[in-house]
C-alpha positions as CSV (number, residue, x, y, z in Angstrom):
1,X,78.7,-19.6,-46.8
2,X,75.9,-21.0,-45.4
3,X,74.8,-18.2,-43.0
4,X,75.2,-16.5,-45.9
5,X,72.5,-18.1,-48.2
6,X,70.0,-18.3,-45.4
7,X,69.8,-14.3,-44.9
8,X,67.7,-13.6,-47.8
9,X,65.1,-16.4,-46.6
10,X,65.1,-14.5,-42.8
11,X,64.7,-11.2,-44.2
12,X,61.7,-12.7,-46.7
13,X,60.5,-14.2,-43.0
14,X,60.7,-11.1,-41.2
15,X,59.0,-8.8,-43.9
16,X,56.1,-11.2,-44.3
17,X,55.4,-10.9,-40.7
18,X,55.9,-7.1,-40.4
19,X,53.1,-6.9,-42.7
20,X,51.3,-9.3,-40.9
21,X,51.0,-6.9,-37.7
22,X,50.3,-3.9,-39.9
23,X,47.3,-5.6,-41.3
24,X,46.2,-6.8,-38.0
25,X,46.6,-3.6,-36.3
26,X,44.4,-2.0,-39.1
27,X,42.0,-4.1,-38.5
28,X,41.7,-3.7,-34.8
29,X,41.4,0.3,-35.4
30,X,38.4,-0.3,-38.0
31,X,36.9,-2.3,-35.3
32,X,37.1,0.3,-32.5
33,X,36.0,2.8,-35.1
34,X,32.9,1.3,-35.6
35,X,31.7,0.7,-32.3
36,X,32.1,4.3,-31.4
37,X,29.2,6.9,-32.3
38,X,28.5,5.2,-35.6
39,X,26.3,1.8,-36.3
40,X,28.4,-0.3,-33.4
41,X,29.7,-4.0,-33.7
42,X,25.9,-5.8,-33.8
43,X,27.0,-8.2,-31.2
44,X,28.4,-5.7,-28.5
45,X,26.2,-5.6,-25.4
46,X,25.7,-2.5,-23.4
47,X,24.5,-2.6,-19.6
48,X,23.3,0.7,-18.5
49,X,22.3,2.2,-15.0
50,X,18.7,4.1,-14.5
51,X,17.7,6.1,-11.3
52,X,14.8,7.7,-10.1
53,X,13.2,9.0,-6.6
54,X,10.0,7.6,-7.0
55,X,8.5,4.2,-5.6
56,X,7.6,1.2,-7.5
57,X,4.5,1.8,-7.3
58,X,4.4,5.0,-8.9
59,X,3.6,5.3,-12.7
60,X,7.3,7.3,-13.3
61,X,8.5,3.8,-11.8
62,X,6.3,1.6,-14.5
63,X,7.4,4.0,-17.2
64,X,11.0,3.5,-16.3
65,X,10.4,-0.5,-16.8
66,X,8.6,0.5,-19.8
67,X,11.2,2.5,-21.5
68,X,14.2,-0.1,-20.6
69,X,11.7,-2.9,-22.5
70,X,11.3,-1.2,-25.1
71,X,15.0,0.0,-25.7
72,X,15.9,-4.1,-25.4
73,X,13.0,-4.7,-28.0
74,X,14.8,-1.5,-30.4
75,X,18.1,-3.1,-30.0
76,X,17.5,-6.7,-30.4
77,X,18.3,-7.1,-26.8
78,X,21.6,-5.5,-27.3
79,X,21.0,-2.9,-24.5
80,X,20.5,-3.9,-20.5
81,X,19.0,-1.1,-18.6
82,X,18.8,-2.1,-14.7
83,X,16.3,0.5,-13.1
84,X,17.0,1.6,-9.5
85,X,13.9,3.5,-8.0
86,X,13.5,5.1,-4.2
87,X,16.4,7.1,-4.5
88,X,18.7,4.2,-4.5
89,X,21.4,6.1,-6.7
90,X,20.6,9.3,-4.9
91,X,17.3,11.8,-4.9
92,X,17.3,14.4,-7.8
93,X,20.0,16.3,-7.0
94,X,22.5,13.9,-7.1
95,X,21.0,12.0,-10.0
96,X,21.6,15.7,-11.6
97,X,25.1,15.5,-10.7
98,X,25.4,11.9,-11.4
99,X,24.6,12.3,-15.2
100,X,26.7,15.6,-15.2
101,X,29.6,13.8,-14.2
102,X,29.2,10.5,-16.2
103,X,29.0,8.0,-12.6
104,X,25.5,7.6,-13.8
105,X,24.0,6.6,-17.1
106,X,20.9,7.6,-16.9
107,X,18.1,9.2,-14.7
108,X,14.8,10.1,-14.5
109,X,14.8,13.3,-12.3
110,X,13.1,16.9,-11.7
111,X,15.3,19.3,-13.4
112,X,14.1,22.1,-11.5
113,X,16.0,20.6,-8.4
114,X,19.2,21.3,-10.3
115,X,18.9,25.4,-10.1
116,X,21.9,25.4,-8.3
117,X,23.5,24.5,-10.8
118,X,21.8,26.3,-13.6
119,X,18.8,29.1,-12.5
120,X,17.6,28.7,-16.0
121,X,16.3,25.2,-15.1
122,X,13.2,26.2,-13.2
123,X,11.3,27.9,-16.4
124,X,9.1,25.1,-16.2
125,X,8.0,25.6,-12.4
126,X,6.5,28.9,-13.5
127,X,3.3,29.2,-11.2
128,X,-0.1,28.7,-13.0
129,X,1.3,28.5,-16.1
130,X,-1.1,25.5,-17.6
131,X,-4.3,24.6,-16.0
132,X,-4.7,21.4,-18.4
133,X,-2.9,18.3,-19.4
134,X,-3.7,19.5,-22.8
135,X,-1.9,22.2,-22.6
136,X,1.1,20.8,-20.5
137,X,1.1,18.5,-23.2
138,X,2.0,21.0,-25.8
139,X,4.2,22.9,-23.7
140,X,6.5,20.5,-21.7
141,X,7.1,17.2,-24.2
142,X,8.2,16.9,-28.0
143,X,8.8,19.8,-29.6
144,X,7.3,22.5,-27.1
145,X,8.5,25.3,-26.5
146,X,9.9,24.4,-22.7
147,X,10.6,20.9,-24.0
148,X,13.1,22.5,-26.3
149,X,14.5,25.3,-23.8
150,X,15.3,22.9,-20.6
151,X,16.5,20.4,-23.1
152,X,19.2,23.1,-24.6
153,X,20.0,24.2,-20.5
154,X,20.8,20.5,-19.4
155,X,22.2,19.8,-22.6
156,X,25.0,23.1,-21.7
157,X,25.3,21.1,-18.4
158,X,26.4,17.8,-19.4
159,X,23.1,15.9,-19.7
160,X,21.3,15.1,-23.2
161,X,17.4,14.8,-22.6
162,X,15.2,11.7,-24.5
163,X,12.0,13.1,-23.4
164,X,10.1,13.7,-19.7
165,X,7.9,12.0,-18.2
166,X,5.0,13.6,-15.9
167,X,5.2,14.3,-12.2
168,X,1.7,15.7,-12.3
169,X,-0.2,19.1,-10.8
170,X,1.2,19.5,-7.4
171,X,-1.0,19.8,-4.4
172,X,-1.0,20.7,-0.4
173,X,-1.2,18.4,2.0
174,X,-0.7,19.4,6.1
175,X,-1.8,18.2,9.6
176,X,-2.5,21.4,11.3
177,X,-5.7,22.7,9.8
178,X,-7.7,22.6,6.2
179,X,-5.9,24.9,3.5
180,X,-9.5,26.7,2.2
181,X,-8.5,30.3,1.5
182,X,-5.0,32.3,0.8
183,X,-5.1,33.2,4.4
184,X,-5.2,29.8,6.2
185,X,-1.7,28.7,4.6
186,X,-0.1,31.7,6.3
187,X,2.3,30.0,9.1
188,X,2.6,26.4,8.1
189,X,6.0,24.4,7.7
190,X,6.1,23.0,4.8
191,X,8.5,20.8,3.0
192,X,9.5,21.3,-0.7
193,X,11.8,19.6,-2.7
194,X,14.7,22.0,-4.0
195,X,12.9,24.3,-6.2
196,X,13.7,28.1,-6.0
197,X,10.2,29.0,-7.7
198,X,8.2,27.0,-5.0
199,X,10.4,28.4,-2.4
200,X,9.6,31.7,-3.6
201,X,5.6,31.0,-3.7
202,X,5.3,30.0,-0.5
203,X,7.7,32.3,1.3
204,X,4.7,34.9,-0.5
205,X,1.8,33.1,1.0
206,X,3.7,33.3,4.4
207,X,4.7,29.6,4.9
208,X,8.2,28.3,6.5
209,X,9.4,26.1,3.1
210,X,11.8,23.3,3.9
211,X,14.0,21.1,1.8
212,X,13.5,17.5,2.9
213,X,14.7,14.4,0.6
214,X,11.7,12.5,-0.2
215,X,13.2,9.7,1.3
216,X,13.1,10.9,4.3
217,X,9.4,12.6,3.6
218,X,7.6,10.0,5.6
219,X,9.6,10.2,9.0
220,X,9.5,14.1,9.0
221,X,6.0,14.5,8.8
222,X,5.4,11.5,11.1
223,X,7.9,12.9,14.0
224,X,5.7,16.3,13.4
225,X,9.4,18.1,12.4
226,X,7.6,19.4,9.8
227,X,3.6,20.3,9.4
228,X,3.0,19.6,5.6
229,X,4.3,18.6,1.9
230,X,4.0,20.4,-1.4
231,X,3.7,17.2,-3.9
232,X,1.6,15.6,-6.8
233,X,-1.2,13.6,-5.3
234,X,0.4,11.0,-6.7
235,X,3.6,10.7,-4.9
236,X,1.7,11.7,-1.6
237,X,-0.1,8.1,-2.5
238,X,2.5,6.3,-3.4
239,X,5.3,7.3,-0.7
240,X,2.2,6.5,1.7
241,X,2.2,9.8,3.1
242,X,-1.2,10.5,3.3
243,X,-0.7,7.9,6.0
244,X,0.3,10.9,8.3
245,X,-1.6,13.8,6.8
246,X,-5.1,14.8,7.9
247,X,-5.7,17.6,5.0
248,X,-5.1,18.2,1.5
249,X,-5.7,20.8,-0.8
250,X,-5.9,20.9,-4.6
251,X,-3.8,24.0,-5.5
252,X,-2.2,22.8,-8.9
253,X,-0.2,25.8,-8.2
254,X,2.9,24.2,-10.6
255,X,2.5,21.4,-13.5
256,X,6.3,19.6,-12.8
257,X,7.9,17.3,-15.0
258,X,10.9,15.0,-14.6
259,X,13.1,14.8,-17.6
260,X,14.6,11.2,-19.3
261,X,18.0,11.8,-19.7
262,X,21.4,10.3,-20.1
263,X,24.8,11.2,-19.3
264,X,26.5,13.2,-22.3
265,X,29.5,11.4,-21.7
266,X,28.3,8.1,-21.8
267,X,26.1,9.2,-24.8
268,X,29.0,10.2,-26.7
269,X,30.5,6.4,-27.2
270,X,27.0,4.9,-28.4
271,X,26.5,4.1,-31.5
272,X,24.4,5.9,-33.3
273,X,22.0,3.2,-33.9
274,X,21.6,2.7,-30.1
275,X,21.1,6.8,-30.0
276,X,18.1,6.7,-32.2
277,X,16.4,3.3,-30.0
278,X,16.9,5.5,-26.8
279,X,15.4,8.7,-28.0
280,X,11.9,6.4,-29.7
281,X,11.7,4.5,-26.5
282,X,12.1,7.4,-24.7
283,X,9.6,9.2,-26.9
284,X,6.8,6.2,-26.2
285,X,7.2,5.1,-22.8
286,X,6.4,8.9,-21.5
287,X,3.3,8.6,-24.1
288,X,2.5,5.4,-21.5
289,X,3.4,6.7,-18.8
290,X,1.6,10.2,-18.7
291,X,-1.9,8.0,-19.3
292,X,-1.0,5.7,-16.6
293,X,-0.2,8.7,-14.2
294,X,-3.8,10.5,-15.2
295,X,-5.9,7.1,-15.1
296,X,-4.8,6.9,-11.6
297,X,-5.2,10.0,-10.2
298,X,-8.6,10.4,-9.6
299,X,-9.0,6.6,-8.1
300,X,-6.2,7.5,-5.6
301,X,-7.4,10.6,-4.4
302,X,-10.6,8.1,-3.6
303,X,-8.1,6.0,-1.6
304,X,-6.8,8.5,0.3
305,X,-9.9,10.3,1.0
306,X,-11.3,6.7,2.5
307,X,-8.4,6.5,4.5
308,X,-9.1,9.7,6.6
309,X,-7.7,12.4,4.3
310,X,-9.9,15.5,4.2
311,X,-9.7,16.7,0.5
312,X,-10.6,20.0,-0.5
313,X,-10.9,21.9,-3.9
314,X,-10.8,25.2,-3.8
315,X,-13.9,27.5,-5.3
316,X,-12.8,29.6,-8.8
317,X,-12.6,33.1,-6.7
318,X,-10.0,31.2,-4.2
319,X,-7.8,29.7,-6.6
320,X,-7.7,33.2,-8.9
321,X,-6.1,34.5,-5.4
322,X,-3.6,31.9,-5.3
323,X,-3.2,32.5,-9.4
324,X,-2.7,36.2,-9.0
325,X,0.2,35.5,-6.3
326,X,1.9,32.9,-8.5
327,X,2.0,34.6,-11.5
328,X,3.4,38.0,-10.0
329,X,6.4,35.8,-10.1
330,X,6.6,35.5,-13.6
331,X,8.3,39.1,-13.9
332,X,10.9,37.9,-11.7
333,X,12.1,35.2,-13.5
334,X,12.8,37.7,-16.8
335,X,16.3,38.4,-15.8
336,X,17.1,34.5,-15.8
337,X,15.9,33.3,-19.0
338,X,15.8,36.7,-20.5
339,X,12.8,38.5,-21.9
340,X,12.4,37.1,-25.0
341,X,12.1,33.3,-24.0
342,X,9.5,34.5,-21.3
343,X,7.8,35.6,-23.2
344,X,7.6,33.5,-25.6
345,X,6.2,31.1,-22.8
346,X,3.8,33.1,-21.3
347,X,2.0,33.8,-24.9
348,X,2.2,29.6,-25.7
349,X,0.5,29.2,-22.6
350,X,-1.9,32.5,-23.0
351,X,-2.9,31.1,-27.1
352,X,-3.0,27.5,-25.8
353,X,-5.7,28.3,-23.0
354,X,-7.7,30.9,-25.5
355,X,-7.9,27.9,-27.7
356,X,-5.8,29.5,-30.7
């Protein structure tokens, strides 16, 4: 008779703790909920990974420190970005892939490197497209029209794009002879990073283009495996390979950027707040980082030109020679990106240097 009286106050026991796990399960969904892609748990810290190729002296470099400061500002210091530069996660290619696959969180990289994986990629290594950082600005950052295009390619390809920041105008340097006329490239071995459009250029003008890491830059032009190096003047400063370069020649054949982006998976499980700091940070530390990049060009071409480096820039007649062979690549390109984006491109660029 006992047991008997006791069952209803086990079965009142049992219920009330039943209902205890249901509440406390709900709660722990509602929690997980929230720090998906909505607002996030306030308190929840997320430690992120950025890569790049460039040195730490390079103004990509002080614009990478720039952008993680300023996301730690936006987020109250709930997001840690650790910066790795010098290809210490891998040179653009495998940043590319990195991103792609979600083993890297973010990057700073040149897209165009990734045409392997997506021709479409190179639209903004047309040759001679821009002649001004006025005009690159209004075609390669916000809401231009190549902005906008290369964003929607990587985007296809697993990687969602903050903003870019600015490699520069590129230039020729070699160790052979000074680069004065269309003629005097003709022969050289030159080493280019993995862009089909550059490859194409100079396999016109009659140079041997090779693909060398630009970690490996340096050594290769020291041990004379290779007799030059398509690059901004900037990174020919900063990697310190002017060092083993007698000659350099302003072609500003191609206006390159490198895009900010991070990994579509791992932008999928941040909270939206967090999104929106990313994309603003992003947004002002290339601002920074483009007028750090052109306040130093013209003091390290000084430099190098101390150090030994015979600079040359070429008269207007010369560089319309080198113009007319770039462009005639344009055409080629139309059965990538399809007629109607190039030429949507080419008349931006045609009404931006007009002054329409």
């Amino acid at each position: 008779m006992k047991w008997i009286k006791t069952i209803p106050f086990i079965l009142i026991v049992v219920l009330m703790t039943l209902a205890g796990c249901s509440e406390s399960s709900n709660s722990s969904n509602s929690s997980n909920t929230s720090s998906g892609n909505n607002d996030g748990e306030e308190n929840e810290i997320y430690s992120l990974r950025l890569g790049h190729v460039y040195s730490e002296a390079h103004a990509v470099h002080d614009g990478a420190l720039k952008f993680a400061e300023l996301v730690k500002e936006k987020t109250n210091d709930r997001v840690h970005i650790d910066v790795y530069p010098s290809s210490q996660l891998g040179g653009d290619p495998a940043l590319g892939e990195g991103l792609q696959l979600g083993t890297i969180d973010l990057a700073i990289f040149n897209q165009s490197t990734l045409t392997g994986m997506d021709p479409r990629l190179d639209l903004g290594s047309l040759m001679y497209l821009v002649d001004s950082y006025e005009a690159a600005d209004h075609l390669y950052y916000g809401d231009g029209i190549i902005a906008k295009e290369v964003k929607g390619y990587l985007g296809e390809n697993g990687m969602h794009v903050l903003e870019y920041f600015e490699n520069d105008f590129r230039a020729l340097t070699n160790n052979v002879r000074p680069v004065e006329t269309l003629e005097d490239i003709n022969g050289l071995t030159i080493r280019i990073p993995a862009i089909e459009m550059l490859r194409n250029f100079f396999i016109k003008l009659g140079v041997t283009p090779t693909v060398t890491d630009l970690s490996e830059l340096y050594t290769s032009l020291q041990q004379g495996t290779i007799d030059g190096q398509d690059n901004g003047a900037l990174v020919t400063y900063t990697t310190k390979v002017f060092e083993v370069q007698d000659y350099m020649t302003i072609l500003n054949h191609a206006y390159i950027t490198s895009s900010v982006s991070v990994s579509q998976k791992i932008w999928e499980t941040l909270p939206v707040d967090i999104q929106e700091a990313l994309e603003t940070a992003a947004i002002e530390a290339s601002q920074f980082q483009r007028d750090l990049n052109r306040s130093n060009v013209a003091n390290q071409l000084a430099e190098m030109e101390q150090a030994g480096v015979h600079v040359f820039e070429l008269p207007p007649e010369e560089m319309e020679r080198f113009r007319e062979v770039g462009q005639s690549l344009w055409q080629d390109f139309e059965s990538v990106v399809g007629k109607e984006v190039l030429d949507s491109v080419i008349k931006a660029a045609d009404e931006l240097s007009s002054g329409q």
